[in-house]
KEFIVO-357749 format. One record per residue (C-alpha): residue number from 1; y, x negated, z. Coordinates in steps of 0.05 Angstrom, whole numbers, padded with zeros to 5 digits. Layout:
BEGIN
NUM | Y | X | Z
...
//
This chain:
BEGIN
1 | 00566 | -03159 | 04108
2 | 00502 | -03183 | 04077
3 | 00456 | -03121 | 04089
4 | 00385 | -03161 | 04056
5 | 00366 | -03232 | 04037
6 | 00391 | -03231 | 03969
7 | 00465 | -03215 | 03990
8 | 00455 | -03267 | 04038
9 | 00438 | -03314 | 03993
10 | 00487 | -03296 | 03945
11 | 00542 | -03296 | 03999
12 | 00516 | -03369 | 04027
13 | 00555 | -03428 | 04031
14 | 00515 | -03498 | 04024
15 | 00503 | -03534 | 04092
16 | 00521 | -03604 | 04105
17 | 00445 | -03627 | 04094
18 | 00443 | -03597 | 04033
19 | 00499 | -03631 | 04004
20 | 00469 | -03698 | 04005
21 | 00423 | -03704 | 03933
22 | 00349 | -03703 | 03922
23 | 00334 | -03775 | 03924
24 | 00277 | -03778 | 03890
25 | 00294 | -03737 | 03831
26 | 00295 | -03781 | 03764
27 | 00358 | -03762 | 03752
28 | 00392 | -03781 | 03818
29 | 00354 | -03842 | 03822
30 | 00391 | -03855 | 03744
31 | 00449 | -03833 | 03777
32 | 00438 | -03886 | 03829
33 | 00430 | -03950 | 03782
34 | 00488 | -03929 | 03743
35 | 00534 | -03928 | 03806
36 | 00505 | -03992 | 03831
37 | 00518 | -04027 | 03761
38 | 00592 | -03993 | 03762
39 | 00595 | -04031 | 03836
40 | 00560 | -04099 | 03813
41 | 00625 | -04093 | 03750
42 | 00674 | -04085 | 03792
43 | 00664 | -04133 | 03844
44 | 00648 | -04181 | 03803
45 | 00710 | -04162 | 03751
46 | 00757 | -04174 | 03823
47 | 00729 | -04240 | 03826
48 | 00729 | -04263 | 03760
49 | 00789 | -04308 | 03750
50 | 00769 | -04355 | 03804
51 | 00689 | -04348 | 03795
52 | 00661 | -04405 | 03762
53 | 00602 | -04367 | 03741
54 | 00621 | -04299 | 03729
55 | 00543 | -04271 | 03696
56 | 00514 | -04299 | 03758
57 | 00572 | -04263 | 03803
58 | 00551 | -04198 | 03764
59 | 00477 | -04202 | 03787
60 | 00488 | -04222 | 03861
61 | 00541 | -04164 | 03865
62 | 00490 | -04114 | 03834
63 | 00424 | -04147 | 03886
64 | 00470 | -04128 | 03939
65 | 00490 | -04062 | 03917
66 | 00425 | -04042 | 03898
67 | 00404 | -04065 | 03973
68 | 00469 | -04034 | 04006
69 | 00450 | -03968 | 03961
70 | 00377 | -03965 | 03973
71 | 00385 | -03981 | 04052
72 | 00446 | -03922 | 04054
73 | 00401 | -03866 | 04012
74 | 00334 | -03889 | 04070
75 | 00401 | -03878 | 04128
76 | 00417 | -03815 | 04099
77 | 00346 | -03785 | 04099
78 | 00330 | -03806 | 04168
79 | 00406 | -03778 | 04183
80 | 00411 | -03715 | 04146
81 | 00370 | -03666 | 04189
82 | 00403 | -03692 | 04244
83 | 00483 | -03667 | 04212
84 | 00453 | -03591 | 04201
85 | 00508 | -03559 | 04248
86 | 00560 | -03611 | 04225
87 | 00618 | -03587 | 04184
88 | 00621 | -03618 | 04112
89 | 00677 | -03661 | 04124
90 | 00648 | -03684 | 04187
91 | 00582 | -03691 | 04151
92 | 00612 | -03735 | 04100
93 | 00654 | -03777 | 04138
94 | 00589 | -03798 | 04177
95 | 00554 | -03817 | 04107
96 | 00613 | -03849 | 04092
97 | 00619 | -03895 | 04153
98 | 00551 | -03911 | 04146
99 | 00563 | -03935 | 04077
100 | 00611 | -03985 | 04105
101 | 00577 | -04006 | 04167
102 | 00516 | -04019 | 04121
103 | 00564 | -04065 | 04070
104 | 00585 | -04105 | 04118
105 | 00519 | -04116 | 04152
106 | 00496 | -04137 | 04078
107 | 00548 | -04179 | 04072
108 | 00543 | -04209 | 04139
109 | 00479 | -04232 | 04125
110 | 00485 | -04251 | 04057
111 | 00543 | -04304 | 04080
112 | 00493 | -04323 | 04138
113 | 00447 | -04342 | 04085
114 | 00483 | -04368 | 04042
115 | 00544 | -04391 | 04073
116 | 00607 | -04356 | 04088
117 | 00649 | -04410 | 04032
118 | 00595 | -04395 | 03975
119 | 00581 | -04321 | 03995
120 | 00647 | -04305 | 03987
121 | 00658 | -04340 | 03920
122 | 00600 | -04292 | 03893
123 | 00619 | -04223 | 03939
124 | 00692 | -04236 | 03958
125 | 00692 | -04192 | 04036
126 | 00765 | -04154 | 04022
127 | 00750 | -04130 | 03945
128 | 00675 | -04114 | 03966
129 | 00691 | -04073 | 04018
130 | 00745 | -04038 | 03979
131 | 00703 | -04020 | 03920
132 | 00641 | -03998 | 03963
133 | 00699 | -03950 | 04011
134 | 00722 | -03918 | 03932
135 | 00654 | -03915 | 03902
136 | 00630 | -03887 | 03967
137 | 00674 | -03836 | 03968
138 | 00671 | -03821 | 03889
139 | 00585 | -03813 | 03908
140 | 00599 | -03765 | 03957
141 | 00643 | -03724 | 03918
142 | 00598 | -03727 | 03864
143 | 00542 | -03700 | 03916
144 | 00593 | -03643 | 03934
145 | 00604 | -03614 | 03860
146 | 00532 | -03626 | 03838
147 | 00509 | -03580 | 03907
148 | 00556 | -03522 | 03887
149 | 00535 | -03530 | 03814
150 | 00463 | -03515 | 03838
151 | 00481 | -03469 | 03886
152 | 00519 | -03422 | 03833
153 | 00458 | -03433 | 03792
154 | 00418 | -03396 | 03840
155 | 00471 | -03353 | 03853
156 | 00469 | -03323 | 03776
157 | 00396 | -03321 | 03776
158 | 00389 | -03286 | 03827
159 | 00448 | -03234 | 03806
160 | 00414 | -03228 | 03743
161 | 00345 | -03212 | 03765
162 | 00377 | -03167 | 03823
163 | 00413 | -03131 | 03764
164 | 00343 | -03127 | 03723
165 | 00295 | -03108 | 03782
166 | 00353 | -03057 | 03804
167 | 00358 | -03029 | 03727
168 | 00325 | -02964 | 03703
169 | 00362 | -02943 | 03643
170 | 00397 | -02877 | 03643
171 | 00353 | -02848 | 03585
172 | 00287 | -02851 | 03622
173 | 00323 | -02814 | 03684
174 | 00351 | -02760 | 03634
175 | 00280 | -02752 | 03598
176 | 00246 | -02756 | 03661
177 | 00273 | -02696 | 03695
178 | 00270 | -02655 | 03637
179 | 00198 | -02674 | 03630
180 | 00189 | -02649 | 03708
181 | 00233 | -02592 | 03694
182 | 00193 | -02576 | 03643
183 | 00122 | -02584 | 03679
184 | 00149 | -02544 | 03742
185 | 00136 | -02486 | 03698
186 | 00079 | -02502 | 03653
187 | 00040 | -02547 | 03707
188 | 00064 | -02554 | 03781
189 | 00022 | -02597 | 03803
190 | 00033 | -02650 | 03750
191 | 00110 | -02642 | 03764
192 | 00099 | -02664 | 03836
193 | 00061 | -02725 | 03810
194 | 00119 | -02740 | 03768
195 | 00166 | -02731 | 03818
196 | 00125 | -02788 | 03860
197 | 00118 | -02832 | 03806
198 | 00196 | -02827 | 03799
199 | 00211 | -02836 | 03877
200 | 00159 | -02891 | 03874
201 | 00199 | -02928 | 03823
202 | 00264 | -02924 | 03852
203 | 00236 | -02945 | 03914
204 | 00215 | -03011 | 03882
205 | 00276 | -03015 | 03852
206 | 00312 | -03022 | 03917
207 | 00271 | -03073 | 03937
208 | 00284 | -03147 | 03942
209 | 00282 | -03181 | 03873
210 | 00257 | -03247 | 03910
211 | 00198 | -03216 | 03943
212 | 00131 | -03217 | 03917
213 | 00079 | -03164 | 03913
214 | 00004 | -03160 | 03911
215 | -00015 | -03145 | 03837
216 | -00051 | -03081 | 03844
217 | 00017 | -03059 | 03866
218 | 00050 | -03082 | 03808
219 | -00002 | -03051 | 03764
220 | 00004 | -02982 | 03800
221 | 00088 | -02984 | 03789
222 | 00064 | -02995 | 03720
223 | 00016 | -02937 | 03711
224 | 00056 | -02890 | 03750
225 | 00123 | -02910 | 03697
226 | 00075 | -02891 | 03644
227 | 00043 | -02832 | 03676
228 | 00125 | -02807 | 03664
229 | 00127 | -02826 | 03589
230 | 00054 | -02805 | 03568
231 | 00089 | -02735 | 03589
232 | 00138 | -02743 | 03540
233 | 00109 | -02781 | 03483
234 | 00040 | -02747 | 03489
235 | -00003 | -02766 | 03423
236 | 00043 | -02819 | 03397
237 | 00028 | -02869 | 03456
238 | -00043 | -02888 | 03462
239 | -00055 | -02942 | 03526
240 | -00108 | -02984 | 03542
241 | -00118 | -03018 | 03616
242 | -00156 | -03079 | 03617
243 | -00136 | -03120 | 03672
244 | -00202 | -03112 | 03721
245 | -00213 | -03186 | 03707
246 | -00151 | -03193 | 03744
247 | -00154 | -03213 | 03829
248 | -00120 | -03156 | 03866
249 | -00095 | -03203 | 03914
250 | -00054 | -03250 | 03869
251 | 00021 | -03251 | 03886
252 | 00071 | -03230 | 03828
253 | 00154 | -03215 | 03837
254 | 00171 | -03142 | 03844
255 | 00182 | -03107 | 03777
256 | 00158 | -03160 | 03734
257 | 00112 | -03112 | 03691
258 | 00145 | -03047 | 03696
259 | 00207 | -03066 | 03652
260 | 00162 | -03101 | 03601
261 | 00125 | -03038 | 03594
262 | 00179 | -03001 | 03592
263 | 00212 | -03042 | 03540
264 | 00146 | -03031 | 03492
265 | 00169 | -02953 | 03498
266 | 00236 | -02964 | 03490
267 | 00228 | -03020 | 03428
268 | 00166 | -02990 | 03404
269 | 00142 | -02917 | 03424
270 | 00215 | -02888 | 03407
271 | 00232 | -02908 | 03347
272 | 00173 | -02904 | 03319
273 | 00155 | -02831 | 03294
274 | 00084 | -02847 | 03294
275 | 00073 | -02876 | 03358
276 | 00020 | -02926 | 03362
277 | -00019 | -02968 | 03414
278 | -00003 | -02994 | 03486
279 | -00042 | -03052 | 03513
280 | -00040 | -03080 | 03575
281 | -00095 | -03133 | 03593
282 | -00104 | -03193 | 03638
283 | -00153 | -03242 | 03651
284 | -00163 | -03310 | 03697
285 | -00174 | -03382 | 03679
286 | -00188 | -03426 | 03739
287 | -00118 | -03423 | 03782
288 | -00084 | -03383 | 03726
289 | -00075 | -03315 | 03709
290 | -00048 | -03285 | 03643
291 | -00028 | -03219 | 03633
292 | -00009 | -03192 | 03562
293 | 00026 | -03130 | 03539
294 | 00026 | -03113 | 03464
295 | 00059 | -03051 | 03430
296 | 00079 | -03032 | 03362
297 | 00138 | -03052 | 03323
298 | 00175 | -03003 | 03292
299 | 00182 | -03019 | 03205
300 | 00265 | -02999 | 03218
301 | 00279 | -03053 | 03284
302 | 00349 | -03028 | 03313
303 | 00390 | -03091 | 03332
304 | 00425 | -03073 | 03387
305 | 00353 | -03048 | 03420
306 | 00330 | -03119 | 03394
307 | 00377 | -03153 | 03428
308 | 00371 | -03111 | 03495
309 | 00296 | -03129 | 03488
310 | 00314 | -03212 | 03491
311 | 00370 | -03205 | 03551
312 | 00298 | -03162 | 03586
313 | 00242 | -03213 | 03574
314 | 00294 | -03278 | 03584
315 | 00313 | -03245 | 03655
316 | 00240 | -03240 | 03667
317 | 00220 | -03304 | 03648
318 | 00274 | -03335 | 03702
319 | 00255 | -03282 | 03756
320 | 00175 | -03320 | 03743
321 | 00211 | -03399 | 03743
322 | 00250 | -03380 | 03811
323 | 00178 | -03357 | 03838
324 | 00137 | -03409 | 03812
325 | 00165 | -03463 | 03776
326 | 00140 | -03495 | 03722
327 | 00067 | -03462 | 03744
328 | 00090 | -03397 | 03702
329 | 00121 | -03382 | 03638
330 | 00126 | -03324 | 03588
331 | 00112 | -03324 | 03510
332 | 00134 | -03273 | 03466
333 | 00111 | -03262 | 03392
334 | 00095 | -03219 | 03330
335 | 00023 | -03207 | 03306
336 | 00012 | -03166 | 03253
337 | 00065 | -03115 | 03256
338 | 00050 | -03120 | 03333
339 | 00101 | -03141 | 03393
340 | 00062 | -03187 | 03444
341 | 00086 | -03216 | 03510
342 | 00037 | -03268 | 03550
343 | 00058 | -03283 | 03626
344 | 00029 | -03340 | 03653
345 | 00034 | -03352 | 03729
346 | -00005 | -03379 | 03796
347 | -00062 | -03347 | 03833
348 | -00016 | -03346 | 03898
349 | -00040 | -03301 | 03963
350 | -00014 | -03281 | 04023
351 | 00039 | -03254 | 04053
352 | 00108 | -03278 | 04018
353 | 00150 | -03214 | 04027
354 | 00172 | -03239 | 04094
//
């Protein structure tokens, strides 16, 4: 059984609501047209070898399936919320009716107004109703695929920042207790530290990858990582804080800065005999905050580590698009034999751990 909210998530199912498109999404609403104009074809194609007029049988089939279409999508919103603890099929079948009852209402009046002899010469009843029951039923499948599609979207995103925010490579575990084994007998007290910092970490590593954390929290997972490595690298990793300008307050996703700090050691600090200069700084612009981490890149780059470095930031970068959107994003580039990575992201407060 799920035991937290991301195996729930990644064990859930869609619900019959949520199965039923984003109507106002540019791309549905393309979607849309291009079903409506398949309609207006066919029905007019059914009633072409008796039509004397067949361009003029196009547009009147495509008026009223753009009116039968836009009258089922305004059904279907007032509907859906309603169809929550319906089953799929049941769900569908509903939509589907609707469909019809709302085609024959439109044609109903349409041979009202314009008689039932001429009506049917432009929107013959039998082949209308046929191609809106197919079309229907080709739209809703459509719906279904396109809602799992998403669905197992989310699904690998979230695996895949589970896997990152769960991740502390085997290396730093191995270094790190022979760094406290070592300090238990040259400095005790700084072994218990490291032995907090270390429970600290895997604690947050536990943690939901979906919930967000105030940023002073995030900066103190940082510090406490690097309290570890400046144990271990000692003179060849010089670090700078500047990140004061920063509100304390602001909401970020757990473990977004640890790994990218940890990356710098891993991509820069360790293969690079002479060490160099860590930089972590941050700043605010109106609604936005930026954070930057910069480290030194090593003149021998190991491929493999580069390549662990782009699967790390890319993770990252979708962890900050599933919290925010298109309100963050994450830049990386080279400056002068330097490694830089810019987040950009929301000043969001309050409580979103929930």
């Amino acid at each position: 059984m799920p035991t937290n909210r991301t195996e729930t998530q990644l064990a859930k199912k869609p619900t019959a609501t949520e199965l039923f498109p984003d109507f106002s999404h540019r791309r549905v609403s393309i979607a849309f047209v291009f079903f409506a104009a398949c309609a207006a074809f066919a029905i007019s194609a059914a009633s072409a070898p008796w039509h004397p007029d067949p361009v003029q049988s196009f547009w009147s089939a495509l008026a009223l399936c753009v009116a039968v279409g836009g009258l089922w999508i305004s059904s279907l919103r007032v509907v859906a919320p309603r169809l929550k603890k319906q089953k799929i099929a049941t769900a569908y079948l509903i939509a589907w009716a609707l469909l019809m009852a709302i085609t024959g209402l439109s044609l109903g009046v349409c041979y009202a107004v314009l008689g039932t002899e001429k009506g049917s010469h432009y929107m013959p009843l039998p082949s209308t109703l046929i191609m809106a029951a197919a079309l229907g039923g080709l739209a809703l499948r459509y719906f279904y695929i396109h809602a799992n599609w998403q669905l197992n979207q989310e699904r690998g995103q979230i695996a895949r920042s589970q896997a990152l925010a769960a991740r502390i490579r085997p290396h730093f575990l191995f270094n790190t207790l022979n760094t406290i084994a070592e300090l238990t007998r040259a400095d005790p007290e700084a072994a218990e530290h490291a032995v907090e910092d270390l429970a600290r970490l895997y604690r947050m590593s536990l943690a939901d990858v979906q919930h967000k954390v105030p940023l002073a929290d995030e900066i103190n997972t940082a510090k406490s990582y690097l309290y570890i490595e400046q144990y271990r690298l000692g003179s060849r990793m010089r670090q700078t804080w500047d990140t004061d300008r920063l509100p304390a307050d602001a909401q970020l996703p757990i473990l977004t800065l640890q790994p990218l700090v940890e990356n710098a050691i891993y991509h820069g600090f360790e293969p690079c005999p002479d060490g160099g200069h860590l930089r972590i700084e941050g700043w605010s612009e109106g609604d936005r905050l930026y954070m930057v981490v910069t480290n030194p890149i090593p003149e021998i780059e190991r491929s493999n580590r580069q390549k662990g470095n782009n699967m790390a930031t890319e993770n990252i970068r979708q962890r900050l698009q599933m919290a925010f959107g298109k309100q963050a994003s994450m830049q990386t580039e080279k400056l002068d034999q330097q490694y830089q990575v810019t987040l950009r992201f929301p000043y969001v407060t309050g409580d979103t751990q929930g």
